[in-house]
N, C-alpha and C positions, 0 to 999 in steps of 0.2 A: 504493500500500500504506500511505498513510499512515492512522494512527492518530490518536483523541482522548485525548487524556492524561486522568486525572482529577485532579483540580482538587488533591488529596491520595492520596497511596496510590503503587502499587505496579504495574511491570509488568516478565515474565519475558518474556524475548523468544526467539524459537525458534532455535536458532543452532547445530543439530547438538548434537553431546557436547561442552558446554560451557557456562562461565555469562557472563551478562550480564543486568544487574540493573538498573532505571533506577526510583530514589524522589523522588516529586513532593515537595517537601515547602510548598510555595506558589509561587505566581504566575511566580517569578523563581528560585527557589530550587530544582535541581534536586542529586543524588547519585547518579553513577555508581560500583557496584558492579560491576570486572570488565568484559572485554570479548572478546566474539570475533565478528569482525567478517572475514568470509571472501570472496576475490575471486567464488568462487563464487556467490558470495549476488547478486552482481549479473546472473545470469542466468536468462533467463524460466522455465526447467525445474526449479530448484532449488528446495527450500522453504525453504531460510532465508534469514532477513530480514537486508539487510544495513543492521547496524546501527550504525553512524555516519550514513548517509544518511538513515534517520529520526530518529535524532534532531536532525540539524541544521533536521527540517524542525518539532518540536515544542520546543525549547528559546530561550529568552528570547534578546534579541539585545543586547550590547553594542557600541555606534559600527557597528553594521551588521555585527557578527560574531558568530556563534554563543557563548553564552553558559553555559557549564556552571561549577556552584558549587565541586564537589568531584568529581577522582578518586578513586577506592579502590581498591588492588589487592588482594586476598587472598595472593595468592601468585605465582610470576613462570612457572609453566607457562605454556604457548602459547595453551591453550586458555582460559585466563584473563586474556591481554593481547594478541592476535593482533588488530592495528591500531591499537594504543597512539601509534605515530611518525604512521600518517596524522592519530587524531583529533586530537592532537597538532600538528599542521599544519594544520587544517580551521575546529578548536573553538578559546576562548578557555579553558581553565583554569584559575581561578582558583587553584584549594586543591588539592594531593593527599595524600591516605595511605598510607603504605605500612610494611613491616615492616623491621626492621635486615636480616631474613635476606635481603633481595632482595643487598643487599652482600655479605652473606657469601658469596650464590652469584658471586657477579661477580669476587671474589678468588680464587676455588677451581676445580679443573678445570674442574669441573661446566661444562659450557656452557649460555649464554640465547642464546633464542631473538632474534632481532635485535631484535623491537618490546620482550621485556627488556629489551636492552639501552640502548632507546633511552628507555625508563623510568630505567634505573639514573642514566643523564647527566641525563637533565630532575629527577632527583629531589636528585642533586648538588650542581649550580647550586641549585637551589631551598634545599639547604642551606645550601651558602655563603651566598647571598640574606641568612637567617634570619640567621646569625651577625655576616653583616657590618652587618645594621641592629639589633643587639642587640635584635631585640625583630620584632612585626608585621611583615614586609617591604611588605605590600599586598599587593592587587591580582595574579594571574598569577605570583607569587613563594612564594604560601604553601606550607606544607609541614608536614604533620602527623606522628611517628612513633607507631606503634603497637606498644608492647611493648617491655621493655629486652632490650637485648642486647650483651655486654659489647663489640663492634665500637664502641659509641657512646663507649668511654674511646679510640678511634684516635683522633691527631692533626687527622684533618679533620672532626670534630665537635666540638672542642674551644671553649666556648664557646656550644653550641647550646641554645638558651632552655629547660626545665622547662617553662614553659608548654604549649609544643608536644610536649610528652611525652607519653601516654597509656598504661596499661599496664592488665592486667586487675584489675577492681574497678571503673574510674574509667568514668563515663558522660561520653557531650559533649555540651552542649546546643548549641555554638558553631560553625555553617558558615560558612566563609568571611568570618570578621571580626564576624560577627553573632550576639547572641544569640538563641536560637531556641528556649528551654528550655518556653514554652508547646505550642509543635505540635511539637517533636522531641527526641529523645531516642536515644541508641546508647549501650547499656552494652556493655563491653571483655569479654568473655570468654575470648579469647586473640588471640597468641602467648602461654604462660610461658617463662620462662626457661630452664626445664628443658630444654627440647624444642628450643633453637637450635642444635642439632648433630644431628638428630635428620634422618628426611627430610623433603623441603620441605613435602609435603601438611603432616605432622603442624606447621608453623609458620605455617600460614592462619591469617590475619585472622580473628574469628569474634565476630559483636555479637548483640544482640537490639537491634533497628531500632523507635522507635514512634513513632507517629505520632496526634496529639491534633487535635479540632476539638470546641470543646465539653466536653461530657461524651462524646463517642464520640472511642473508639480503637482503635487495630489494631496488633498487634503483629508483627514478625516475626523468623524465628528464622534467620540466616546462619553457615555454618559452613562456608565454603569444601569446603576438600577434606580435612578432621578424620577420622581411623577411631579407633574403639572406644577406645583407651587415652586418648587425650587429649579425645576426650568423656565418657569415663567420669570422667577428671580433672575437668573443666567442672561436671559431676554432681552430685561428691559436694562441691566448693568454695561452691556455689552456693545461693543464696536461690531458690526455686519464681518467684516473681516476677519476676526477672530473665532467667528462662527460660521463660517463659511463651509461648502461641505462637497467634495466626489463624492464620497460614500458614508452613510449617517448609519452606526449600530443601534437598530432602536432599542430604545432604552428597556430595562427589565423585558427585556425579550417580547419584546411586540407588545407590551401589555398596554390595554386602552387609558390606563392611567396616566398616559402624559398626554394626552387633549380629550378623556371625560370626566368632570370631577364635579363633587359635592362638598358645596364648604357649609363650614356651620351653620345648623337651621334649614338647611336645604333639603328636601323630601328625596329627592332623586340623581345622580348627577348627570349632567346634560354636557353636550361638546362643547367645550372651548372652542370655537373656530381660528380667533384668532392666534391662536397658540400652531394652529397647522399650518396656516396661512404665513406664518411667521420663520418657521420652520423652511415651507418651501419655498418664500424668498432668498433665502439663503445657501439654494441649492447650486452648485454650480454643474458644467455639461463639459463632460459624462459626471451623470449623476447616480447612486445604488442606493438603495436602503436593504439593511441585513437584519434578517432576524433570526437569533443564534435560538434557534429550537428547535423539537419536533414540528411534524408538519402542520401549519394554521389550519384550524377547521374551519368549513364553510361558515358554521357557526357557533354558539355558545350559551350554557346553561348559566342564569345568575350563578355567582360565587367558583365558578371558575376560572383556573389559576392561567398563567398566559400560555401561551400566544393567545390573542382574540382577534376575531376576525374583522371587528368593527374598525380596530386599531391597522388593521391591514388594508381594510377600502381606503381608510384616511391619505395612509403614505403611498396608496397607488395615484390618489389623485395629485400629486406635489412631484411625484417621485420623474425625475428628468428623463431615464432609462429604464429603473428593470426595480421589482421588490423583487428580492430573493431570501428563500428559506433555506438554512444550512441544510437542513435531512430534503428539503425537495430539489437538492442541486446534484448533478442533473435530474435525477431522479430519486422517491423516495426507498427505491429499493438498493440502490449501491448509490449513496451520497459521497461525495468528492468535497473538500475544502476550496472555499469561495476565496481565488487567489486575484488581487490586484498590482500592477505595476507601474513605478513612477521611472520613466528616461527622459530624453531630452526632448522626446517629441510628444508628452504628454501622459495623461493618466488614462491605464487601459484597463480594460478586463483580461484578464489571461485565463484559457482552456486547457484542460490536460489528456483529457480522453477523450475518445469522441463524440461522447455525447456533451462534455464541454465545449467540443470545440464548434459544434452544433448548433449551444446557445451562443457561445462568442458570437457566432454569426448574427443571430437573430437580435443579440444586443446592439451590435454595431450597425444594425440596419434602424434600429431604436433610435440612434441616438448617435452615433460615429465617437471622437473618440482625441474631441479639440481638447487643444492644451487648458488649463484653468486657469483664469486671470486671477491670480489674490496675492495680496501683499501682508505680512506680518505689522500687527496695530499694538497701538497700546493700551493699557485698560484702567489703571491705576489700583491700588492698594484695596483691599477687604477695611471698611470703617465701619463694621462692626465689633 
């Protein structure tokens, strides 16, 4: 089952209701966004891919061991770190990201899931790591936070570098030690402040990801597991630019919750429109929207969990090119990872089999395959 990576760019890998993100960003330099990584997956009858085992077989090798530049977690649900302790054990890690709230859940009832758990410790250590070498640790010790969160005036962060702070406004051009501001770029769009007590979805990690070769770029738009209030927040904070989008992972996997919602006192909730409408001004061409789950059903029983289909007419009405579902690409019987690539002559869809290559067509007759105009803005500082 192995894959060809592209050289730059982007692949959504099929892994049930759930995400798992993997950005080439050169040769050596890879970005895991997320993980679910299922015992399942290793049997012949299943369609999901399991994925630590490919990527150990397409990631760079350090002294003979699997080499990844940067974790990232969005948030510490299961279905966003379910295999964390094995790649963890497998892979070398140089850098991870993660948000203060991953702690806040690990102090409170709230229970993590164990591969959480086993995050919270690796993230720890990696702390102490930072503090005790005032500065850079290297190598397999790095550690980025994303977003303040008043846990970081607790005692075991006392002393933890600014540098490795990032909070919404601030982009990184910097993976794992290196400057990287020519082909990459992640602006900070959340966690705020506001929302660290809030529930865990609403404190996902959430960047616009991009990706330079040349004058061709690609942008992408990640927003973990965000509903309505807090992308409306993102919204109305934001420069068009920085939200700008090839390919938007919709949020908590297709779920209607980011354009239907019920606020207090409300009987029912009803479509934000403007919220979609917002969204697809800010599409650029070629345009995708992903959604990392089984396959969308035509429809839906109240209090069912996502994908929902209402959330899927929405982005087919906005969507530039193509909605695509992980497990329906190309098909839901032998799904492939939804691979994109950024060169010099723009941002593409990339096929593998032939039945990828199939849709390639049918996309590029959608929609072809122009470079994207967008320029890196600035946002200013979280004043909450």
């Amino acid at each position: 089952m192995a894959i060809q990576p592209p050289d730059r760019g982007f692949i959504f890998w099929p892994v049930g209701t759930g995400d798992s993100t993997t950005i080439r960003v050169d040769d050596t330099v890879y970005l895991q966004l997320d993980l679910r990584h299922m015992a399942k997956s290793e049997g012949e009858d299943d369609t999901a891919w399991p994925v630590i085992d490919e990527l150990i077989d397409i990631l760079p090798t350090l002294s003979d061991d699997p080499f990844l530049s940067v974790f990232a977690l969005t948030h510490p649900d299961k279905d966003h770190c379910q295999g964390f302790e094995d790649l963890n054990e497998r892979v070398f890690i140089s850098e991870i990201w993660m948000s203060p709230r991953t702690f806040r859940d690990f102090h409170s009832d709230e229970q993590l899931c164990e591969d959480a758990e086993a995050f919270y410790e690796e993230a720890m250590r990696r702390v102490q790591a930072t503090i005790d070498a005032g500065g850079d640790p290297g190598r397999g010790d790095r550690i980025r936070i994303i977003g303040y969160d008043y846990l970081l005036q607790e005692p075991e962060f006392e002393g933890f570098p600014e540098e490795f702070l990032s909070i919404p406004g601030h982009t990184i051009t910097v993976l794992d030690g290196e400057e990287l501001g020519e082909v990459f770029e992640a602006f900070v769009h959340a966690p705020f402040l506001k929302d660290s007590f809030g529930d865990r979805n609403d404190c996902s990690l959430a960047f616009q990801v991009s990706l330079f070769d040349g004058d061709g770029e690609g942008h992408a738009l990640l927003m973990g597991d965000l509903s309505y209030p807090v992308l409306r927040d993102i919204f109305d904070r934001s420069d068009d630019e920085t939200l700008e989008w090839n390919v938007l992972l919709a949020p908590h996997h297709c779920s209607k919750s980011v354009m239907y919602w019920a606020d207090d006192g409300d009987d029912e909730e009803t479509l934000q429109g403007e919220m979609v409408r917002d969204i697809g001004n800010v599409a650029l061409s070629p345009g995708y929207v992903i959604s990392s789950s089984e396959p969308v059903p035509s429809s839906n029983e109240p209090g069912d969990n996502p994908p929902h289909a209402k959330a899927k007419r929405q982005y087919e009405r906005i969507v530039p090119n193509a909605f695509i579902c992980t497990h329906e690409h190309p098909d839901e019987a032998d799904p492939e990872p939804i691979i994109f690539e950024v060169t010099e002559d723009g941002f593409t869809y990339v096929g593998d089999s032939e039945g990828s290559r199939s849709m390639q067509g049918a996309l590029k007759a959608a929609g072809g395959a122009a470079t994207a105009p967008a320029t890196a803005a600035g946002f200013g500082r979280d004043a909450d």
